[in-house]
N, C-alpha and C positions, 0 to 999 in steps of 0.2 A: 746727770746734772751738768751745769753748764762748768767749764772750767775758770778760777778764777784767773785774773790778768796775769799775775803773776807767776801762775804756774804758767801759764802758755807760753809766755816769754821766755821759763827757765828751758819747756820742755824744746822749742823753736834755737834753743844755743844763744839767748841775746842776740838778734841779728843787726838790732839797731845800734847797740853796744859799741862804741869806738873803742881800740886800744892804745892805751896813752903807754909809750917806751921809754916815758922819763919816771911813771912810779911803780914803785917795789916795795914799798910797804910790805907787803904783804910775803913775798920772797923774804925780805930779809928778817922778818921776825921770825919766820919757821927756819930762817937759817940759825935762829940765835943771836942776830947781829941786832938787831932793834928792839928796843923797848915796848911794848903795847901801851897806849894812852887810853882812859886816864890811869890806870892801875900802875904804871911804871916796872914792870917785869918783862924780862927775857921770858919765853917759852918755857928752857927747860925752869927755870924758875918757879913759874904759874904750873907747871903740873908736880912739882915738888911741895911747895906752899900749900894747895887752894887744893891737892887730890880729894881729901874727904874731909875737906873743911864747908860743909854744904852750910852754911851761911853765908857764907861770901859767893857761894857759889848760885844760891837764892838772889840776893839781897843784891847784889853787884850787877851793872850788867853790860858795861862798856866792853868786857873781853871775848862777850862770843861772837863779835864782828871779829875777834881777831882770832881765833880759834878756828871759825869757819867761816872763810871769808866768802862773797857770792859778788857775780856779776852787778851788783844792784845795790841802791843805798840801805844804811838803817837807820839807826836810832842814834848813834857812836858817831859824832861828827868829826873826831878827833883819826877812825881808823878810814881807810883808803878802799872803794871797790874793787874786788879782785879785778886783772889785768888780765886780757888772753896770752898776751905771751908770760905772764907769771907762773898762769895754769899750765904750757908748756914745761919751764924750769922745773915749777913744785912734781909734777908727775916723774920727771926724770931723776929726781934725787932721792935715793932710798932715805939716809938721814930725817928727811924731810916729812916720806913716808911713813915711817916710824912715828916719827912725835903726832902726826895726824891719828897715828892708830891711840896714842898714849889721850890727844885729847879727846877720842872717841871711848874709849874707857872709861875715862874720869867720867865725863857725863854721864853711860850708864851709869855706873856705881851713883851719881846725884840720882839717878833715876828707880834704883835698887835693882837693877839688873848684870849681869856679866856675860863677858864676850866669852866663849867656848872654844870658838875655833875662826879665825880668819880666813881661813882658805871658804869656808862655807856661808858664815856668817850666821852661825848658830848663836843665840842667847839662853841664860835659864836663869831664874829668879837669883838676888844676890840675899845674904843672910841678912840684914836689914830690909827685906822687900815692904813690909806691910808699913812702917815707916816712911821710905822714900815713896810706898805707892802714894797714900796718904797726902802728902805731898803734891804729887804730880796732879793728880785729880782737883787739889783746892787751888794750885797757882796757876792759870792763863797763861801766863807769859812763858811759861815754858814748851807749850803747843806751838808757839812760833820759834821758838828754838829749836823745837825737832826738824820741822820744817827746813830750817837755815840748815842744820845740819846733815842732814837729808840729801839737800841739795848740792851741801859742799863734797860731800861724797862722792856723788855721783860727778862732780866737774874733774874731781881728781883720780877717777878710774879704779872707786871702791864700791862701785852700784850692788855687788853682790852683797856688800854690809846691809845697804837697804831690805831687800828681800829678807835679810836673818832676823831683823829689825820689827820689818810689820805683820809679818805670819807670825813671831813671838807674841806682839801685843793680839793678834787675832785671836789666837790660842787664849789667851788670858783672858779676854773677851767673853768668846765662844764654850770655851768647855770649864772655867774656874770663876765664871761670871766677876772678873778683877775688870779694873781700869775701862768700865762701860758707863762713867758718865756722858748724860747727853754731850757736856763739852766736848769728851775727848772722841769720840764715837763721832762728834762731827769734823773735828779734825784729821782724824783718821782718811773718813769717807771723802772730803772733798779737797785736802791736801795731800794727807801724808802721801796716800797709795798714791799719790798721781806725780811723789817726786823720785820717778823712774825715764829716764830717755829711750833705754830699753821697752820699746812698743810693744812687744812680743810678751814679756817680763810683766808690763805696767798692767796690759787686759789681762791677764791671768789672775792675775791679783785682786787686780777691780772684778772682778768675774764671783773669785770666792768671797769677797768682801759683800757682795750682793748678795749671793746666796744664803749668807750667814745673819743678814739683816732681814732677808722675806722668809725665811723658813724656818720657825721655831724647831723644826726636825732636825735640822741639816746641823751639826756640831761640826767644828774645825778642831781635832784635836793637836794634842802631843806627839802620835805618829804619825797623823797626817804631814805634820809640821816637819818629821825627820825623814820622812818620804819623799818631802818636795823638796828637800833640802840637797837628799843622796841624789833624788834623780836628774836635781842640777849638776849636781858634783858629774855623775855619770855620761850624760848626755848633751849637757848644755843648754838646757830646759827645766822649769820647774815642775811642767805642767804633764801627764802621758801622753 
């Protein structure tokens, strides 16, 4: 299917995208130094506070511009589009790197899932799953969230989190019939899998995400799942 504007734009690196060397926004809140608006929190603040306060983490929603910021506007008039040279600084600061991992955590956990292993980017259900699934399945707005976050991932040279990410919800999908509303199933199909740069990575993906939608046969399981996971780890590929 066709891709939408927005991913084409993400997967093309924003070419039209200017970089403005007077805002930092975005630098200096994951540095700790700026407040997120409207919420008025430092970082480590907001993943102190708001970790498993999924109310505010629902209901709120000026902070995931500032949690995951993207080349592009959103809704949060108040936070700044990332910068290219930001994306520069932010990848070279471990610090930095960390607290992206911390806001990518928090989220699962809003999502009822948990990170495994970073080097992979394994997930497995969190003790609260049927609750937070629940959730994720009746609120929309949180499909354009994964998206955002997806995408900030991949700008900050964490694209293997994606991978651990959409063959988990595939799994879930596929072999535990979980999180297959038509909504999410279409977010899945025409954004999620497609916010990969990695070309190689992106078809592979979209490949079994097809297979799994034409062929009632065809199951993505558990091992499949820890299969493609090793044989990245191994090889540098998910796919044999």
């Amino acid at each position: 299917m066709p891709l939408p504007q927005d991913i084409r734009e993400f997967l093309d690196g924003y070419p039209d995208v200017s970089d403005d060397t007077r805002l930092n926004a975005n630098y200096e809140f994951y540095s700790n130094k700026r407040r997120c608006r409207p919420d008025n929190l430092l970082v480590d603040e907001l993943h102190e506070l708001w970790k498993t306060d999924y109310n505010k983490l629902e209901y709120k929603h000026g902070y995931i511009q500032w949690l995951f910021p993207l080349q592009e506007y959103g809704m949060n008039y108040e936070a700044q589009p990332l910068q290219k040279h930001e994306i520069t600084l932010m990848k070279a600061d471990e610090a930095i790197l960390e607290r992206l991992h911390r806001s990518y955590t928090m989220m699962l956990g809003f999502y009822g899932m948990e990170l495994v292993s970073r080097d992979t980017g394994e997930l497995r259900r969190a003790d609260n799953w049927e609750e937070r699934y629940r959730n994720l399945c009746r609120a929309p707005h949180n499909n354009l969230r994964i998206s955002r976050i997806l995408k900030c991932l991949s700008e900050m040279g964490l694209e293997r989190l994606n991978a651990g990410f959409l063959l988990f919800v595939l799994v879930e999908q596929s072999a535990h019939n979980q999180l297959r509303t038509q909504m999410i199933v279409g977010s899945m199909d025409k954004w999620w899998a497609n916010c990969l740069r990695n070309d190689r990575e992106r078809r592979w993906i979209n490949e079994v995400v097809r297979k799994v939608r034409a062929r009632p046969d065809f199951v993505f399981t558990d091992d499949d799942y820890q299969k493609a996971l090793k044989r990245r780890e191994e090889t540098g590929f998910l796919g044999e």
